[in-house]
C-alpha positions in Angstrom: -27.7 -6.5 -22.0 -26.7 -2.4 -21.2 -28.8 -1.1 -18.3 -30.3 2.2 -19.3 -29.5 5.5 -18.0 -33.4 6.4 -17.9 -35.1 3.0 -16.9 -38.0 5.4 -15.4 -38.2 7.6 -18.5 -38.7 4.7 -20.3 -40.7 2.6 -18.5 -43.4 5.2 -18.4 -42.2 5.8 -22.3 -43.4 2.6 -22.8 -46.6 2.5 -20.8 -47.8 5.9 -22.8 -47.0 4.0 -26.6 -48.6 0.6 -25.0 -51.6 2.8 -24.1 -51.4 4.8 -27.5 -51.8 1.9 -29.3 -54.6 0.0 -27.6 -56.7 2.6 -27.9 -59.5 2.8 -31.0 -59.7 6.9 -29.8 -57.7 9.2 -32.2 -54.6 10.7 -31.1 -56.4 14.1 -30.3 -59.2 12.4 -28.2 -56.7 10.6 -26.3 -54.9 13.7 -25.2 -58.3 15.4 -24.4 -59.3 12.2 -22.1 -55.5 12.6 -20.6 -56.0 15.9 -19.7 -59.9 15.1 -17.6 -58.0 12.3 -16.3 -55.3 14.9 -15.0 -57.6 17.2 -13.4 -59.5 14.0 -11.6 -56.4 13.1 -9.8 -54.4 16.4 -9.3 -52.0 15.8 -11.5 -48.5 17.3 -11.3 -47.4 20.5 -13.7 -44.9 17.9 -15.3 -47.4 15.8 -16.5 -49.3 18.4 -18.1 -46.2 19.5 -19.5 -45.6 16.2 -21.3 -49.4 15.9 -22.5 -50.2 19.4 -23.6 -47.2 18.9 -25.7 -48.4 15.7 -27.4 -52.0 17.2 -27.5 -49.6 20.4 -29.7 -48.4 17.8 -32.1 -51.9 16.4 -33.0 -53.5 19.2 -33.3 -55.4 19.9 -29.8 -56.2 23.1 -29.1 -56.5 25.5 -25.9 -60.1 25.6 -26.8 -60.6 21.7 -26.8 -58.8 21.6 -23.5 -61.2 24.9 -22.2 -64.3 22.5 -23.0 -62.9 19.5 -21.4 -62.4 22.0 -18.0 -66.0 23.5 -18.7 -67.3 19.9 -19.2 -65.4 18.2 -16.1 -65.9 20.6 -13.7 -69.1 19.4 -12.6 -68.0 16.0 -11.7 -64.4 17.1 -10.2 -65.0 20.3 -8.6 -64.9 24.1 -9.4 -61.5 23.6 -7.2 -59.8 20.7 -9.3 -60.3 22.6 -12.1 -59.2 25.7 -11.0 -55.8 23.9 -9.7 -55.7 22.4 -12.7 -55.8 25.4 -14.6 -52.8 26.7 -12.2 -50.2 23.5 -12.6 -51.0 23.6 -16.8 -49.8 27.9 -17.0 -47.0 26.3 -14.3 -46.2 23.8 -16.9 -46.2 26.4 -20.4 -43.6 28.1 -17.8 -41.4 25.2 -17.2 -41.5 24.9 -21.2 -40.3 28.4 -21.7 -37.6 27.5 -19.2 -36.8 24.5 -21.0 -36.2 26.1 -24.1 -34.4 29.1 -22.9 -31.7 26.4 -21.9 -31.3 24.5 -24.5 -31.4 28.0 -26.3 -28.2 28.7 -24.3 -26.8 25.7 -24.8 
Protein backbone atom coordinates (compact mmCIF):
# COMPACT_ATOMS: atom_id res chain seq x y z
CA UNK A 1 0.00 0.00 0.00
CA UNK A 2 1.48 3.61 -1.59
CA UNK A 3 1.57 6.29 1.19
CA UNK A 4 -0.05 9.37 -0.10
CA UNK A 5 1.44 12.56 -0.91
CA UNK A 6 -1.57 14.51 0.79
CA UNK A 7 -2.51 12.12 3.80
CA UNK A 8 -3.84 15.58 5.49
CA UNK A 9 -5.74 16.77 2.42
CA UNK A 10 -7.38 13.68 2.46
CA UNK A 11 -8.03 12.84 5.72
CA UNK A 12 -10.05 15.97 6.18
CA UNK A 13 -11.29 15.08 2.42
CA UNK A 14 -12.67 12.24 3.94
CA UNK A 15 -14.09 13.66 7.19
CA UNK A 16 -16.10 16.43 4.87
CA UNK A 17 -17.79 13.41 2.44
CA UNK A 18 -18.32 11.22 5.79
CA UNK A 19 -20.05 14.30 7.19
CA UNK A 20 -21.81 15.02 3.73
CA UNK A 21 -23.35 11.95 3.77
CA UNK A 22 -24.71 11.51 7.29
CA UNK A 23 -26.48 14.38 7.09
CA UNK A 24 -30.53 14.41 6.15
CA UNK A 25 -29.80 18.53 5.53
CA UNK A 26 -29.44 19.42 1.72
CA UNK A 27 -26.23 20.21 0.31
CA UNK A 28 -27.09 24.15 0.52
CA UNK A 29 -28.19 23.97 4.23
CA UNK A 30 -25.14 22.20 5.01
CA UNK A 31 -22.90 24.88 3.70
CA UNK A 32 -25.10 27.58 5.43
CA UNK A 33 -24.73 25.59 8.92
CA UNK A 34 -20.71 25.41 7.90
CA UNK A 35 -20.47 28.81 7.52
CA UNK A 36 -22.35 29.81 11.48
CA UNK A 37 -20.24 27.06 12.53
CA UNK A 38 -17.09 29.07 11.11
CA UNK A 39 -17.96 32.35 12.57
CA UNK A 40 -18.57 30.43 16.18
CA UNK A 41 -15.05 29.33 16.24
CA UNK A 42 -13.01 31.93 14.33
CA UNK A 43 -12.39 30.11 11.62
CA UNK A 44 -9.36 30.54 9.39
CA UNK A 45 -9.76 32.45 5.72
CA UNK A 46 -8.78 28.94 4.25
CA UNK A 47 -11.60 27.37 5.49
CA UNK A 48 -13.96 29.75 4.16
CA UNK A 49 -12.25 29.53 1.08
CA UNK A 50 -12.94 25.80 0.76
CA UNK A 51 -16.77 26.15 1.93
CA UNK A 52 -17.81 29.28 0.13
CA UNK A 53 -16.71 27.39 -2.83
CA UNK A 54 -18.80 24.27 -2.19
CA UNK A 55 -21.71 26.54 -0.92
CA UNK A 56 -20.95 28.18 -5.10
CA UNK A 57 -21.48 24.75 -6.53
CA UNK A 58 -24.90 24.19 -4.85
CA UNK A 59 -26.23 27.11 -5.32
CA UNK A 60 -25.71 29.25 -1.96
CA UNK A 61 -25.77 32.63 -2.35
CA UNK A 62 -24.00 35.85 -0.71
CA UNK A 63 -27.51 36.63 0.44
CA UNK A 64 -27.99 33.21 2.29
CA UNK A 65 -24.71 33.65 3.83
CA UNK A 66 -25.68 37.65 4.74
CA UNK A 67 -28.71 36.13 6.69
CA UNK A 68 -26.86 33.48 8.43
CA UNK A 69 -24.31 36.64 9.67
CA UNK A 70 -27.57 38.74 10.47
CA UNK A 71 -29.06 35.68 12.16
CA UNK A 72 -25.83 34.57 14.18
CA UNK A 73 -24.71 37.59 15.30
CA UNK A 74 -26.68 37.73 18.33
CA UNK A 75 -25.41 34.57 19.81
CA UNK A 76 -21.60 35.06 18.57
CA UNK A 77 -20.99 38.60 18.77
CA UNK A 78 -21.11 41.77 16.62
CA UNK A 79 -17.12 41.11 16.63
CA UNK A 80 -17.10 37.37 15.40
CA UNK A 81 -19.10 38.39 12.77
CA UNK A 82 -17.43 41.24 11.78
CA UNK A 83 -14.01 39.07 11.71
CA UNK A 84 -15.74 36.75 10.02
CA UNK A 85 -16.77 38.96 7.39
CA UNK A 86 -12.92 40.12 7.15
CA UNK A 87 -11.19 36.34 6.74
CA UNK A 88 -14.31 35.39 4.01
CA UNK A 89 -13.25 38.86 1.49
CA UNK A 90 -9.51 37.48 2.73
CA UNK A 91 -10.50 34.26 1.32
CA UNK A 92 -12.40 35.51 -2.32
CA UNK A 93 -8.71 37.20 -2.49
CA UNK A 94 -6.71 34.09 -2.00
CA UNK A 95 -9.19 32.64 -4.83
CA UNK A 96 -8.30 35.41 -7.25
CA UNK A 97 -4.72 34.59 -6.43
CA UNK A 98 -5.23 31.06 -6.97
CA UNK A 99 -6.59 31.41 -10.29
CA UNK A 100 -4.22 34.03 -11.50
CA UNK A 101 -1.66 31.14 -11.09
CA UNK A 102 -2.88 28.46 -12.49
CA UNK A 103 -3.87 31.14 -15.20
CA UNK A 104 -0.13 31.58 -15.66
CA UNK A 105 0.62 28.28 -15.57
Amino acid sequence: MEASERPILDLLTGFNVAAIEASSLDLDVQVLVRVAALVAIDAPPASYLINLEAGDQVGVTVEQVQGVLCTIAPIVGTARVVSAGGKMVRALGLELELAELEAEE
